[in-house]
PDB file of N, CA, C and O in Angstrom, chain B, residues numbered from 101:
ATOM      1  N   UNK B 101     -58.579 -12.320 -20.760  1.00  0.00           N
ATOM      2  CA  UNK B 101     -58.106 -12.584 -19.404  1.00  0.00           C
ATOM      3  C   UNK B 101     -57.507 -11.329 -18.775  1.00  0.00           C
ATOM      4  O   UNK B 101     -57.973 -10.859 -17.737  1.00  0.00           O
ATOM      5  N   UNK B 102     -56.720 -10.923 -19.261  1.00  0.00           N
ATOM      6  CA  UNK B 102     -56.153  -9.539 -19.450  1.00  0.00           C
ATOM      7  C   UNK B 102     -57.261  -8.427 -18.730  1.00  0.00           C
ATOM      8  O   UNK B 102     -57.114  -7.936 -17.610  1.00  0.00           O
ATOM      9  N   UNK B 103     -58.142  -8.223 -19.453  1.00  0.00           N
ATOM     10  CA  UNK B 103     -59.485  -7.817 -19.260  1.00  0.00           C
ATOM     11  C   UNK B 103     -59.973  -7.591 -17.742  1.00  0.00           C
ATOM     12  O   UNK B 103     -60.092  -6.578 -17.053  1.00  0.00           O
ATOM     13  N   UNK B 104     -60.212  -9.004 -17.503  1.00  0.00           N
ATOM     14  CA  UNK B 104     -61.036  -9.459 -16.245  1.00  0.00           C
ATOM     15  C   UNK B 104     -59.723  -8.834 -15.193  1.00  0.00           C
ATOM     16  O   UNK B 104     -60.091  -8.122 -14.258  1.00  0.00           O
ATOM     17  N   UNK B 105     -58.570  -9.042 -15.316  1.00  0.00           N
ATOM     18  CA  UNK B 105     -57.619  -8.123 -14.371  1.00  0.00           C
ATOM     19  C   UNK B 105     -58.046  -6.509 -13.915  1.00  0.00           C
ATOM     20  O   UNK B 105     -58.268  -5.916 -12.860  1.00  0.00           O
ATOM     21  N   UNK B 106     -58.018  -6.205 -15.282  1.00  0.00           N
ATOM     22  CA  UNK B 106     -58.259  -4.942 -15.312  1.00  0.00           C
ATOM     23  C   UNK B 106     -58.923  -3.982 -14.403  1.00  0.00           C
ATOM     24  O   UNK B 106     -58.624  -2.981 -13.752  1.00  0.00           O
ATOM     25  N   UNK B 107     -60.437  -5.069 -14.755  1.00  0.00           N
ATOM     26  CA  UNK B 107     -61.464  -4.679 -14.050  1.00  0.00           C
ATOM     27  C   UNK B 107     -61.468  -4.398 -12.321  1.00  0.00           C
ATOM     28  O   UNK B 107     -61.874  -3.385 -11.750  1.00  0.00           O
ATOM     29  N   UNK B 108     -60.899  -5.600 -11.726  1.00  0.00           N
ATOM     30  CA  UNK B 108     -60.595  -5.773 -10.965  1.00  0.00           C
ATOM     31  C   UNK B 108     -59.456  -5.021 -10.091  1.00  0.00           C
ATOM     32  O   UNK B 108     -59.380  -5.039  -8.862  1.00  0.00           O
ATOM     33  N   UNK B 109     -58.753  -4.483 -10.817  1.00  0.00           N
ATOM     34  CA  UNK B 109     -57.716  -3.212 -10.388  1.00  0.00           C
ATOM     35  C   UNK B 109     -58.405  -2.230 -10.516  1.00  0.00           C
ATOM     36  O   UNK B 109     -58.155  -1.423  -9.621  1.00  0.00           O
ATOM     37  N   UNK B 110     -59.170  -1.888 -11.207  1.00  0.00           N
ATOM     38  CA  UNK B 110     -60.043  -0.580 -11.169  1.00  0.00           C
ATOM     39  C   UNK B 110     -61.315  -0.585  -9.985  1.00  0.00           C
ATOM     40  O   UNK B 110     -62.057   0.352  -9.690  1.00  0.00           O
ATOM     41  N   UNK B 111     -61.289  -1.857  -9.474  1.00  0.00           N
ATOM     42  CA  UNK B 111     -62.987  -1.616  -8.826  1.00  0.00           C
ATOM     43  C   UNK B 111     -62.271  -1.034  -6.851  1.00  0.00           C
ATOM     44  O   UNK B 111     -62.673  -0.262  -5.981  1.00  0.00           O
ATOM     45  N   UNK B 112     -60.966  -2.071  -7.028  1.00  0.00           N
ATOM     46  CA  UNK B 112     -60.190  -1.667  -6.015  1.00  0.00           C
ATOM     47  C   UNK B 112     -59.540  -0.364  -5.617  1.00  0.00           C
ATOM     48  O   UNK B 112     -59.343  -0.054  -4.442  1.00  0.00           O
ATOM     49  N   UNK B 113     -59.067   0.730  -7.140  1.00  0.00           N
ATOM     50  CA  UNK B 113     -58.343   1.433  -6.760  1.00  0.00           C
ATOM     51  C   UNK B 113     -59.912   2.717  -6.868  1.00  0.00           C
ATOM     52  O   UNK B 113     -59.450   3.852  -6.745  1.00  0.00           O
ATOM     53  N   UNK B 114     -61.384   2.760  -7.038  1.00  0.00           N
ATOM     54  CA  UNK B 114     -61.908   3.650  -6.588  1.00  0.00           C
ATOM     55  C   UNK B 114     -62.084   4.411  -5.422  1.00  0.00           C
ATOM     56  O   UNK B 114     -61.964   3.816  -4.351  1.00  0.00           O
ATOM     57  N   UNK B 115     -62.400   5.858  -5.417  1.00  0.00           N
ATOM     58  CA  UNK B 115     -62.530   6.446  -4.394  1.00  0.00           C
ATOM     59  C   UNK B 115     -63.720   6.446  -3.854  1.00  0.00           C
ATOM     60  O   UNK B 115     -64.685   6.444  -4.618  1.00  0.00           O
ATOM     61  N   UNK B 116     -63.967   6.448  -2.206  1.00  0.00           N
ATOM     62  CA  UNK B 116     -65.267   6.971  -1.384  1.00  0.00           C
ATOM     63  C   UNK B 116     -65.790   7.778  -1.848  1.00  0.00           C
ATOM     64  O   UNK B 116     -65.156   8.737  -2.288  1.00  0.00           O
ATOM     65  N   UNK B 117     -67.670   7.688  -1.970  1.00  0.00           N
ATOM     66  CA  UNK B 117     -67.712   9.008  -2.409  1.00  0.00           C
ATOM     67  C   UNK B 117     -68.486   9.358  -1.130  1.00  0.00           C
ATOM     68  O   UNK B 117     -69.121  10.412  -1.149  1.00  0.00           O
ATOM     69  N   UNK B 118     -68.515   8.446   0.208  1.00  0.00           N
ATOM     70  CA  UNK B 118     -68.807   9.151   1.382  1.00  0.00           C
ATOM     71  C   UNK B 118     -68.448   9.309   2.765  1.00  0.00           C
ATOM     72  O   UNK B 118     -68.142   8.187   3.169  1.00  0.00           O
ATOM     73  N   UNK B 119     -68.403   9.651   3.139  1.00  0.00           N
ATOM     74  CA  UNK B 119     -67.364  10.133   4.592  1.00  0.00           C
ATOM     75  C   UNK B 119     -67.922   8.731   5.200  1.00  0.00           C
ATOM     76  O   UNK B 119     -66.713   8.508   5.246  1.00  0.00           O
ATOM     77  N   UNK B 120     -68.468   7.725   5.642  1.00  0.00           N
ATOM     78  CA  UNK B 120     -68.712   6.324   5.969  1.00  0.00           C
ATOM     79  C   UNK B 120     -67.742   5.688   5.468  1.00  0.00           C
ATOM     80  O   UNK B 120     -66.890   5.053   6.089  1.00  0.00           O
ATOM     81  N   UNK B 121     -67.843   5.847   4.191  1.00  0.00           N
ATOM     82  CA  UNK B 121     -66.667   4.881   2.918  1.00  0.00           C
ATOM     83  C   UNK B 121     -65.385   4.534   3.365  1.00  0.00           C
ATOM     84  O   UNK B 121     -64.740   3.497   3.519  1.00  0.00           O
ATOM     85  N   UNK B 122     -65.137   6.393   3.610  1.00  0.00           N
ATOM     86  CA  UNK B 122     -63.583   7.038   3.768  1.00  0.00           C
ATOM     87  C   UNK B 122     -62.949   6.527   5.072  1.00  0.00           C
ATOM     88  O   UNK B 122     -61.775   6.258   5.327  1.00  0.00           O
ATOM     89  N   UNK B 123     -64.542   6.447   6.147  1.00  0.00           N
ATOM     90  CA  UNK B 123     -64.158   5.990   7.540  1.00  0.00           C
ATOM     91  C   UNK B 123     -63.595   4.292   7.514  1.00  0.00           C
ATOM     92  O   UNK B 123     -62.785   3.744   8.261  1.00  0.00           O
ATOM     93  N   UNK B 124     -64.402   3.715   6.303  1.00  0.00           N
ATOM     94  CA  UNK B 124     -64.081   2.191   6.521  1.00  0.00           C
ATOM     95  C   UNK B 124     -62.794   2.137   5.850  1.00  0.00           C
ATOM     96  O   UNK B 124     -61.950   1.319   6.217  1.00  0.00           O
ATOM     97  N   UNK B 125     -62.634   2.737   5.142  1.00  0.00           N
ATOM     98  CA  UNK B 125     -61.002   2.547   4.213  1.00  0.00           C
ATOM     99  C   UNK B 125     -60.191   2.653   5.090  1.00  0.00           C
ATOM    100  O   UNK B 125     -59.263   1.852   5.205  1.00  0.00           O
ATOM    101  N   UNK B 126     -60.435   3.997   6.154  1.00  0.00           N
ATOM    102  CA  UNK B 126     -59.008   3.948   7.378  1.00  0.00           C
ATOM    103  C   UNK B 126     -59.312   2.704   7.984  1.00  0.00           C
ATOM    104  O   UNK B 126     -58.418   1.897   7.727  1.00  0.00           O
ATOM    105  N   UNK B 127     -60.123   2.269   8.616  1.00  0.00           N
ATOM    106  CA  UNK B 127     -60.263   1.336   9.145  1.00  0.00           C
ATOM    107  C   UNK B 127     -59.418   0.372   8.841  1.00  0.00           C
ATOM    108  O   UNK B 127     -58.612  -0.033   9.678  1.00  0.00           O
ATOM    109  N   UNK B 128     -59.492  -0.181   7.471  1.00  0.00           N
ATOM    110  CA  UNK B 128     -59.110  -1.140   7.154  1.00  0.00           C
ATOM    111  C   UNK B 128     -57.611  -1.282   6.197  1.00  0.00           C
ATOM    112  O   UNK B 128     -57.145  -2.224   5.556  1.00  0.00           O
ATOM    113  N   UNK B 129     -57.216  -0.127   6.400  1.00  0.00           N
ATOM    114  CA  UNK B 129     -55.821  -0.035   5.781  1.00  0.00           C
ATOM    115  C   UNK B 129     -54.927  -0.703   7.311  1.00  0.00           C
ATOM    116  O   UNK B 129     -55.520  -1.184   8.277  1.00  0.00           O
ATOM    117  N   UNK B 130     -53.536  -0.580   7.197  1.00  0.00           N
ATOM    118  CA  UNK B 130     -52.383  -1.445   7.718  1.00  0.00           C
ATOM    119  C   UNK B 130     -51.958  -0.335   8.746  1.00  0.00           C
ATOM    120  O   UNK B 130     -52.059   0.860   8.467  1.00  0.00           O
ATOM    121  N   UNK B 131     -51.694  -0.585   9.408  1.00  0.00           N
ATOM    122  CA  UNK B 131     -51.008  -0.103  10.918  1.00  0.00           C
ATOM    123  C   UNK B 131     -49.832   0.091  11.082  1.00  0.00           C
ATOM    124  O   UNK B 131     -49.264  -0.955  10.770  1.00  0.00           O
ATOM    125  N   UNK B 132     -48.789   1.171  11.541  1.00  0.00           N
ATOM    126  CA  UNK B 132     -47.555   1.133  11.495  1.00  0.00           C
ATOM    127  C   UNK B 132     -47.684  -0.015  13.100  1.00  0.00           C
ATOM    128  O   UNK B 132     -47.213  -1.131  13.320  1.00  0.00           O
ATOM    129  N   UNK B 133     -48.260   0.613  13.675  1.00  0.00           N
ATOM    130  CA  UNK B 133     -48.397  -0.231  15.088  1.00  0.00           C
ATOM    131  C   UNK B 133     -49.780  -0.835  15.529  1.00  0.00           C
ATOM    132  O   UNK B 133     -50.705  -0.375  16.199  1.00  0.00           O
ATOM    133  N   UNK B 134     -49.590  -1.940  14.952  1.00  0.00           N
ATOM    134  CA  UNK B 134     -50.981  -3.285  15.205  1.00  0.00           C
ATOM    135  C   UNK B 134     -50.996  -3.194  16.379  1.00  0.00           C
ATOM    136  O   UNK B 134     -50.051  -2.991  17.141  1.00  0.00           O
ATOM    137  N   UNK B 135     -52.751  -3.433  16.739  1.00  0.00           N
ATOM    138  CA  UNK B 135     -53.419  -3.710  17.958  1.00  0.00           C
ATOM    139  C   UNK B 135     -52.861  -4.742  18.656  1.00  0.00           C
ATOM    140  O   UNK B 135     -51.856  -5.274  18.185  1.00  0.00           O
ATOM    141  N   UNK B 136     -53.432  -5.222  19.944  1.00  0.00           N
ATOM    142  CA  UNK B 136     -52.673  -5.976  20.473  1.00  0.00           C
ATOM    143  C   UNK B 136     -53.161  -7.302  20.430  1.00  0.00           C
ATOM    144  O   UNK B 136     -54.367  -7.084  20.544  1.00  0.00           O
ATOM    145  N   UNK B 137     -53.032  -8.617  20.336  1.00  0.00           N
ATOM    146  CA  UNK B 137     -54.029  -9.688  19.995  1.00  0.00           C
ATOM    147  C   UNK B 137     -54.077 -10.645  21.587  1.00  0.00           C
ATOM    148  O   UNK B 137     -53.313 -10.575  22.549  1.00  0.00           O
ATOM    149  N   UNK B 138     -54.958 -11.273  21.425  1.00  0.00           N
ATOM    150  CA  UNK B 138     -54.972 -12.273  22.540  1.00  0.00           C
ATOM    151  C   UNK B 138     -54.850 -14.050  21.887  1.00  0.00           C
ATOM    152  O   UNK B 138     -55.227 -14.481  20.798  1.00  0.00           O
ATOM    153  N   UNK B 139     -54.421 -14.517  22.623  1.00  0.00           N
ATOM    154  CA  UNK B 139     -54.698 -15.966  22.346  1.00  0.00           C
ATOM    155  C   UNK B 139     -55.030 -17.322  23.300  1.00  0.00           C
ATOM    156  O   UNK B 139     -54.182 -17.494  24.176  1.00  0.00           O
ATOM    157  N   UNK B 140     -55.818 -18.036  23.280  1.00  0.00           N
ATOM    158  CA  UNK B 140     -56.059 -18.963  23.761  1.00  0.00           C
ATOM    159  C   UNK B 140     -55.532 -20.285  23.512  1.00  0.00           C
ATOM    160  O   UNK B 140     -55.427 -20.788  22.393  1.00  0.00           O
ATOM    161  N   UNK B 141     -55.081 -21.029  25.020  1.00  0.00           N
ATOM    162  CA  UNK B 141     -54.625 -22.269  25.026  1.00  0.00           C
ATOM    163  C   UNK B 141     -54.847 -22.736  25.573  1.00  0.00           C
ATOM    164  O   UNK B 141     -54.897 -22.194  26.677  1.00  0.00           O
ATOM    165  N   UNK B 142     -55.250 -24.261  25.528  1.00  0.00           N
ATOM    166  CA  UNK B 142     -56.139 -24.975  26.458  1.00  0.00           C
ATOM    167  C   UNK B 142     -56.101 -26.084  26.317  1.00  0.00           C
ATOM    168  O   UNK B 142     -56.424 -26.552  25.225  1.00  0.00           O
ATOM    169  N   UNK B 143     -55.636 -27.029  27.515  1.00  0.00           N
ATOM    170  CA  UNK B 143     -55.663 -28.641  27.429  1.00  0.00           C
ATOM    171  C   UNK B 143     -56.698 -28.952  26.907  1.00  0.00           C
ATOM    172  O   UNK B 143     -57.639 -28.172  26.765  1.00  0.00           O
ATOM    173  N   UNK B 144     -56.687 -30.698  26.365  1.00  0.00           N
ATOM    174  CA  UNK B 144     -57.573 -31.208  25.943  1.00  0.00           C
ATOM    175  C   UNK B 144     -57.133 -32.479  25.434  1.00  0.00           C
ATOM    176  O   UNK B 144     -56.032 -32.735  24.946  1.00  0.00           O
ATOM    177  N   UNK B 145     -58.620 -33.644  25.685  1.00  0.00           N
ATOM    178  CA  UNK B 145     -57.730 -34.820  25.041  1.00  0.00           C
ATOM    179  C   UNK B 145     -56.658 -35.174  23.967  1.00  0.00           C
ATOM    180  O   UNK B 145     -55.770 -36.005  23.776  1.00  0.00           O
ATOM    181  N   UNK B 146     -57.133 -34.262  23.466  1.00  0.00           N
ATOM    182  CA  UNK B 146     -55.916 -34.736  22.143  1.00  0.00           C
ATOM    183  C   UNK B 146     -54.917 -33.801  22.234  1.00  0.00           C
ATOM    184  O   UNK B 146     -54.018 -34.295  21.552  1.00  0.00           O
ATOM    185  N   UNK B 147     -54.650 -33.086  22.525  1.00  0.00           N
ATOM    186  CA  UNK B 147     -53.477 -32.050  22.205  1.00  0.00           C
ATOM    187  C   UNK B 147     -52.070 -32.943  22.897  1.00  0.00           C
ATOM    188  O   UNK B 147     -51.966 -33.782  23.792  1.00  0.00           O
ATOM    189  N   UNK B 148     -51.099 -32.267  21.966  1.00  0.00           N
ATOM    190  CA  UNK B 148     -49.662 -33.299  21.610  1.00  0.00           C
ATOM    191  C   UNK B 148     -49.162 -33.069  23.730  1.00  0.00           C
ATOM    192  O   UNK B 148     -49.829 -32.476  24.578  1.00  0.00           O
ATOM    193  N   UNK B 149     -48.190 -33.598  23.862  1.00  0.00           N
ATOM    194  CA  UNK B 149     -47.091 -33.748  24.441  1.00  0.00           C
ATOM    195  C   UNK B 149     -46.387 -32.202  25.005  1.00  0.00           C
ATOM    196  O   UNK B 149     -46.188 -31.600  26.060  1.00  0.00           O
ATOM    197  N   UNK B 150     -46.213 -32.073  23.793  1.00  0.00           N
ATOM    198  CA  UNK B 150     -45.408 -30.627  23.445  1.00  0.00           C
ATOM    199  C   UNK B 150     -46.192 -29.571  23.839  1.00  0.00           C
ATOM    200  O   UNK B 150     -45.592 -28.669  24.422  1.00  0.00           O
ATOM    201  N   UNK B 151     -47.573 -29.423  23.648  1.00  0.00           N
ATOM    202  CA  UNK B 151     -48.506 -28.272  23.880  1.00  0.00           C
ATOM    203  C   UNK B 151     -48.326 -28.647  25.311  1.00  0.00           C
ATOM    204  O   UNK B 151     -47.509 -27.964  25.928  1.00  0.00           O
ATOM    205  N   UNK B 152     -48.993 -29.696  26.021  1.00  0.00           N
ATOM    206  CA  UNK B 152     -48.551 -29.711  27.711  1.00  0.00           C
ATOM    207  C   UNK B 152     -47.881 -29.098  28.327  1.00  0.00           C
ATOM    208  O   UNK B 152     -48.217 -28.244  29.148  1.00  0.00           O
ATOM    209  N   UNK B 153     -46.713 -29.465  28.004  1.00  0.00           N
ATOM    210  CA  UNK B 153     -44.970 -29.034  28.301  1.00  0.00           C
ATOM    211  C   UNK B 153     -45.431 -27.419  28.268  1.00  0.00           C
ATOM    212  O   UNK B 153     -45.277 -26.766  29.300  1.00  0.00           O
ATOM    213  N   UNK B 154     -45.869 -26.925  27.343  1.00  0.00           N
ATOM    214  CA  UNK B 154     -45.423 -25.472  27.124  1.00  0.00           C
ATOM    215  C   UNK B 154     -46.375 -24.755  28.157  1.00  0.00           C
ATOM    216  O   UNK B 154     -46.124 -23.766  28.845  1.00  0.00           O
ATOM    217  N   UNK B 155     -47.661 -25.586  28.084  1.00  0.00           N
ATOM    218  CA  UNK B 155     -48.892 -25.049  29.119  1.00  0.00           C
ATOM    219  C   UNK B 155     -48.298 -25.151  30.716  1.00  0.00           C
ATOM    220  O   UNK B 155     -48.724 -24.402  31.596  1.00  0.00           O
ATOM    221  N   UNK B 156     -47.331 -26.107  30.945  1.00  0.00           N
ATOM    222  CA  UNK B 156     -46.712 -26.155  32.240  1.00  0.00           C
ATOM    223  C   UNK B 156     -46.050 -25.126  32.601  1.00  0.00           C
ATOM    224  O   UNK B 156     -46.164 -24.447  33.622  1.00  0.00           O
ATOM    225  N   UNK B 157     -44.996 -24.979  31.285  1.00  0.00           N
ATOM    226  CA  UNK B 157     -43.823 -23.868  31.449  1.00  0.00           C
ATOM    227  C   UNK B 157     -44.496 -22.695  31.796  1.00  0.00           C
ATOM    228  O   UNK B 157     -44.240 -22.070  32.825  1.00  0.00           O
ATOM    229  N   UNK B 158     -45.546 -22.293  30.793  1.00  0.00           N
ATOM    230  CA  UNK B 158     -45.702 -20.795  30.838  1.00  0.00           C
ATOM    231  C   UNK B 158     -46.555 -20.655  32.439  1.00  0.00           C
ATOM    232  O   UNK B 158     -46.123 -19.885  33.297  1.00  0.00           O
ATOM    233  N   UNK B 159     -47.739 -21.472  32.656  1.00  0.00           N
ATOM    234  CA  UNK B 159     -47.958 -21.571  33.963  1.00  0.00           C
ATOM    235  C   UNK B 159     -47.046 -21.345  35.409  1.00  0.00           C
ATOM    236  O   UNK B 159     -47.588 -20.767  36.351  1.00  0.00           O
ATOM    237  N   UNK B 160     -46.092 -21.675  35.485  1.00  0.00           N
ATOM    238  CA  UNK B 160     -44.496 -21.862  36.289  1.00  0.00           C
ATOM    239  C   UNK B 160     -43.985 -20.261  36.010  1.00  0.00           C
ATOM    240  O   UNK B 160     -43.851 -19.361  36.838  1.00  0.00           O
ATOM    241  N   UNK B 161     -43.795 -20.241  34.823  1.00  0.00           N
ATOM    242  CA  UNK B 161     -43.173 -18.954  34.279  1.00  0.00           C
ATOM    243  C   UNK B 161     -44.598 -17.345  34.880  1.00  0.00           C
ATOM    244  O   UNK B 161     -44.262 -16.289  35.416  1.00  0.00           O
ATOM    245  N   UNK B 162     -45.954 -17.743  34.541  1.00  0.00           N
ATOM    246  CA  UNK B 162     -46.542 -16.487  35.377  1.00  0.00           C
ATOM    247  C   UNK B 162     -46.959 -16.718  36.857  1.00  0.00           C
ATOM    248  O   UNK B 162     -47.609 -15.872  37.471  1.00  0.00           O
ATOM    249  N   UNK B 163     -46.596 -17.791  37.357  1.00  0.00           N
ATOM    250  CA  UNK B 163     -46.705 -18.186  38.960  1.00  0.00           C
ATOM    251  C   UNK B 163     -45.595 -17.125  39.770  1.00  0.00           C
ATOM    252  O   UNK B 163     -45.698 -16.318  40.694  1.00  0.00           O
ATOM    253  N   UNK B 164     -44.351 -17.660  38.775  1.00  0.00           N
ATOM    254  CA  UNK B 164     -42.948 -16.954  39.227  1.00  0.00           C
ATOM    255  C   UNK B 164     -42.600 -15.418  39.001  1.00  0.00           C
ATOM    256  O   UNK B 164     -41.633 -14.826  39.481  1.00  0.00           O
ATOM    257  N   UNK B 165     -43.667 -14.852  38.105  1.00  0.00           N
ATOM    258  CA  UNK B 165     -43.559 -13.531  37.882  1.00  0.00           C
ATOM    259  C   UNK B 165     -44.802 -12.801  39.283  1.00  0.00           C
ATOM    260  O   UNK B 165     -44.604 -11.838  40.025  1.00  0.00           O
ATOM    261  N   UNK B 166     -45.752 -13.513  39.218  1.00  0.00           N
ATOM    262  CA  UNK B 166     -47.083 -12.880  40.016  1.00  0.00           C
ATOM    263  C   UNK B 166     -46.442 -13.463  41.405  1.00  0.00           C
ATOM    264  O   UNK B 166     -47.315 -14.051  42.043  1.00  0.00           O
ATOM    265  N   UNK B 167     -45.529 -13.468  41.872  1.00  0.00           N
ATOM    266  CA  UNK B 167     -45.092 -13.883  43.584  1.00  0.00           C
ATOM    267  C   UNK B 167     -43.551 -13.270  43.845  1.00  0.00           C
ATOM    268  O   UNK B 167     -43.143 -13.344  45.004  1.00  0.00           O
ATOM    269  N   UNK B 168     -42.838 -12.784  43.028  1.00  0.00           N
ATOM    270  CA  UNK B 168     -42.121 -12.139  42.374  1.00  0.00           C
ATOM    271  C   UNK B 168     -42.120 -10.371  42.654  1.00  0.00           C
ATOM    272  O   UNK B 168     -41.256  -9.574  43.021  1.00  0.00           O
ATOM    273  N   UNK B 169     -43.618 -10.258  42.253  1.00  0.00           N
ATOM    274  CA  UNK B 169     -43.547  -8.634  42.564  1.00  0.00           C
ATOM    275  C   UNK B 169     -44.477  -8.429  43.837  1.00  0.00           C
ATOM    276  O   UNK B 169     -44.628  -7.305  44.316  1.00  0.00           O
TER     277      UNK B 169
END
């Protein structure tokens, strides 16, 4: 069992051996400062009470900012 670890720490900690490789490794390493994300929200029959409420608020809340400036 031991073993099968092993392996597995070793297949991870190899190096690129090509400038593609090296490009995807930056890629995919951690960010001091993450991109920025988006998210979607959207009525619908089923969604709670609570999701409403918040879809109202924030609606109200960028009405009052975009008339505002």
């Amino acid at each position: 069992m031991a073993l099968g670890l092993y392996v597995v720490v070793m297949v991870f900690c190899r190096k690129p051996t090509t400038q593609a490789g090296r490009r995807a490794l930056v890629a995919r390493e951690s960010k001091i400062i993450e991109n920025t994300k988006q998210t979607m929200v959207m009525r619908g029959g089923k969604t709670s009470d609570n999701v409403n409420k918040a879809l109202r608020d924030l609606v109200r809340f960028l009405l009052c900012v975009s008339f505002s400036i």
